[in-house]
C-alpha positions in Angstrom: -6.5 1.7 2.6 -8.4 3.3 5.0 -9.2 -0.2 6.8 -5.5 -0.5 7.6 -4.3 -1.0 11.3 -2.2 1.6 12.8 1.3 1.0 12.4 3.6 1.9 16.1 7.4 2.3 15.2 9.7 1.3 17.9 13.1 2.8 17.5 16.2 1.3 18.9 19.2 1.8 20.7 20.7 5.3 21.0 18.5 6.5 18.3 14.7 8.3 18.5 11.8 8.7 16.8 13.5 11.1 14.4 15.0 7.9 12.8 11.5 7.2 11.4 10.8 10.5 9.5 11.1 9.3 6.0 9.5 6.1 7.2 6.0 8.1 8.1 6.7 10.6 5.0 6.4 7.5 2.8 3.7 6.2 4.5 1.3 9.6 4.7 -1.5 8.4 4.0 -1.6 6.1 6.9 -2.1 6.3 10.7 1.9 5.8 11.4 2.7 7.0 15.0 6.3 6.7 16.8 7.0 5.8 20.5 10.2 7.8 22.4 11.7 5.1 24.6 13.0 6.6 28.1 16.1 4.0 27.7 17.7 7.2 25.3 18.9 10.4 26.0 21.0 13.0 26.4 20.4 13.4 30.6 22.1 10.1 32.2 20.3 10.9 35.3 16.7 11.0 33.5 17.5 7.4 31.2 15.0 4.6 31.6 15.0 1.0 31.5 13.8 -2.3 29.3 10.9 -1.8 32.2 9.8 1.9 31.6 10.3 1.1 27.4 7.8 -1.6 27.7 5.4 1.2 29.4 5.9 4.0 27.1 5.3 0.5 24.3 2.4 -0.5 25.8 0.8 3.4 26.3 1.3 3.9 22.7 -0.3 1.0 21.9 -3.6 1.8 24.2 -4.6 5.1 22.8 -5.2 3.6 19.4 -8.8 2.8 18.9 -8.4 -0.3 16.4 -6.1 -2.9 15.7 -2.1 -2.3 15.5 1.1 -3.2 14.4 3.9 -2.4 15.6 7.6 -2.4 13.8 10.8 -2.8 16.3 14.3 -2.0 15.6 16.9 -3.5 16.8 16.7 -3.1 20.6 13.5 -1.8 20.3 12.0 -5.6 19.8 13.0 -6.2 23.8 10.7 -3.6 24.7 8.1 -5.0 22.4 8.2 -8.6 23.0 7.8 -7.2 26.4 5.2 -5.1 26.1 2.1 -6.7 24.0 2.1 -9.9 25.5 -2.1 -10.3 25.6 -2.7 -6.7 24.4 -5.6 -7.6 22.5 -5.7 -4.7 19.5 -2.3 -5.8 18.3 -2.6 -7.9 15.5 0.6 -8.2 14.1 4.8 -7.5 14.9 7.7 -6.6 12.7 10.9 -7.1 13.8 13.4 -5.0 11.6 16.8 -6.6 12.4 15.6 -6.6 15.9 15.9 -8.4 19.0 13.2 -11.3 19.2 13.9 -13.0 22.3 12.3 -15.3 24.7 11.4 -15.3 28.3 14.4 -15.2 30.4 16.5 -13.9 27.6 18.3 -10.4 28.0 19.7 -8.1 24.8 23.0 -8.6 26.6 23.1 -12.3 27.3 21.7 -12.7 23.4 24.8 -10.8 22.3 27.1 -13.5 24.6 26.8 -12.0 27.9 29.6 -9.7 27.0 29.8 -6.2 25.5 30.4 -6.1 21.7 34.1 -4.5 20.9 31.8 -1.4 19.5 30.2 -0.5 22.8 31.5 2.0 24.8 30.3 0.8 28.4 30.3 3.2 31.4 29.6 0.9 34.1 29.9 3.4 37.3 27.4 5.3 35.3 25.1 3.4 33.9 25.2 3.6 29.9 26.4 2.8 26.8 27.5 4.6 23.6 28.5 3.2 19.9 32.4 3.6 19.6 32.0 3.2 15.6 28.5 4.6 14.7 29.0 5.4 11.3 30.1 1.4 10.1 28.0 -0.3 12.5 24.7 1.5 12.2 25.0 3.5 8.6 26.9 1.7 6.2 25.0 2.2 2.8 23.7 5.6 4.3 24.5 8.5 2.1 27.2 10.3 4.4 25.6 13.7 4.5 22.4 11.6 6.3 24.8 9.6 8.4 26.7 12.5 9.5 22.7 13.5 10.7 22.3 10.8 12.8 25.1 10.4 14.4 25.0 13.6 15.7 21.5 13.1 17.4 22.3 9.8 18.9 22.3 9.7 22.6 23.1 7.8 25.0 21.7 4.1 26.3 20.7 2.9 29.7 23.1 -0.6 30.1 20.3 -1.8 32.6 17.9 -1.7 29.6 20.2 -4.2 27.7 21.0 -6.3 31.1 17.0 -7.0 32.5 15.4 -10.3 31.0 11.6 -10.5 29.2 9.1 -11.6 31.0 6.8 -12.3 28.8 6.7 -12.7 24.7 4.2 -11.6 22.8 5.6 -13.2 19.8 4.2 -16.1 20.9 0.5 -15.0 20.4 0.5 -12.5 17.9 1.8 -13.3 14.8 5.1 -12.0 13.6 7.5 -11.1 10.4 11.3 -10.9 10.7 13.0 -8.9 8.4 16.6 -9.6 8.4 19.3 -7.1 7.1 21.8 -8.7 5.2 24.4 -6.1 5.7 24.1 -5.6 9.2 27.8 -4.8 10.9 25.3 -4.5 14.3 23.4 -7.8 14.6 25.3 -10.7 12.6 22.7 -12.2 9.8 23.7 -15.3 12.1 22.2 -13.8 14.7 19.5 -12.4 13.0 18.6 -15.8 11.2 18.7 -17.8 14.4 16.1 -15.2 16.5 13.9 -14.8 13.1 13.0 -18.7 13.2 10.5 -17.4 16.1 8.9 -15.7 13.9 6.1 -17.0 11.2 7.6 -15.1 8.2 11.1 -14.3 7.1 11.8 -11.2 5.1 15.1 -9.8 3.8 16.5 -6.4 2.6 20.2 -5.8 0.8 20.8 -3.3 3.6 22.8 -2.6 6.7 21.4 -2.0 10.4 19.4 1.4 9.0 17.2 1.0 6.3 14.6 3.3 7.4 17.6 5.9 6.2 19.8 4.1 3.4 16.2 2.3 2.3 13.2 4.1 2.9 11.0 3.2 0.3 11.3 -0.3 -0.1 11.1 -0.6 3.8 7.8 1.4 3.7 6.5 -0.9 1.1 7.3 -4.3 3.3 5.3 -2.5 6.5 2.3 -1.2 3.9 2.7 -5.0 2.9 2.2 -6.3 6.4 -0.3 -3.9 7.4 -2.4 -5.4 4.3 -1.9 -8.9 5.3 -2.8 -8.1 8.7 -6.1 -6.2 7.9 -7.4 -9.4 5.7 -6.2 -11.6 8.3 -8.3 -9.5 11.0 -11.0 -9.8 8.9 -11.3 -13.2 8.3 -11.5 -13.7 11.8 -14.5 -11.7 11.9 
């Protein structure tokens, strides 16, 4: 499939581009590249916002010479949606039980407007951690690889989950929701209601991480997508 698009994974909250390593393994033979967002990390002073995400998103995005697609998790679709509003060589999203909101909208007031009972907010600071990583994020992960990630999570910029889109690229490029049935992190509910923006509706049997409890059948879906979006490309030629 050497006519594929480039695929972008976006990671989410607390977690980098680590989380996608058996992700790209599955997908070698494929142009699969990762983007850090500045939001994470282990340096409070040095933590980003929804703002410099979206430009770490969109410079990515404009080093590849052809058309993309890019896979968010979680947080990582605010960034996104942000991002590749009018960014003409992305030709498709993925939003892996991810945040697919509208103008206006914020990761925080999506969630209520109020932190979730598993956040850990440090207000005077200026970030958040997960109280009860290993239920909310890893549920069906095989402990030994939980017990990985946990340990490499850092920590969140809060203003990244308080600052509202202003812009969605949803609404121009086309877009698949995958919802994760399991998910202790984003309630299907939730999931179901934001995936109605989107023009197809996936699901998976797994909690918030399936790139880790699921690897293979996630890298199937995105091979999937980046199939449908190379015909699709090329019947617009």
């Amino acid at each position: 499939m050497r006519s594929a698009p480039t695929l972008v994974l976006v990671h989410g909250a607390w977690h980098g581009p680590w989380a996608w390593r058996r992700i790209v393994e599955e997908l070698g033979d494929l142009d699969v590249r990762t983007v850090a967002l500045p939001s994470v990390g282990p340096d409070l002073s040095a933590l980003g916002d929804m703002h410099t995400d979206a430009g770490a998103v969109r410079a990515a995005v404009a080093v590849v010479d052809g058309p993309v697609v890019v896979c968010a998790h979680s947080y990582g679709g605010v960034p996104v949606t942000e991002a590749l509003a009018g960014v003409p060589n992305v030709v498709g999203l993925v939003y892996l039980c991810a945040f697919q909101l509208d103008v206006g909208e914020s990761l925080l007031s999506a969630v209520g407007g109020g932190a979730p009972s598993w956040w850990d907010v440090h207000r005077a600071e200026g970030y958040v951690d997960p109280l009860r990583p290993f239920e909310t994020f890893y549920a069906d992960v095989r402990p030994h690889t939980a017990r990985g990630a946990v340990a490499r999570l850092g920590h969140q910029s809060l203003a990244a989950f308080e600052q509202p889109l202003t812009r969605a690229a949803w609404r121009t490029v086309p877009s698949t929701y995958v919802v994760c049935e399991r998910d202790a992190a984003i309630p299907v509910v939730a999931q179901e209601m934001m995936a109605e923006r989107a023009g197809r509706v996936l699901r998976m049997p797994a909690s918030h991480s399936p790139f880790l409890s699921r690897p293979a059948q996630l890298a199937g879906i995105l091979r999937a997508e980046l199939v449908a979006a190379s015909r699709a490309a090329a019947t617009t030629l």
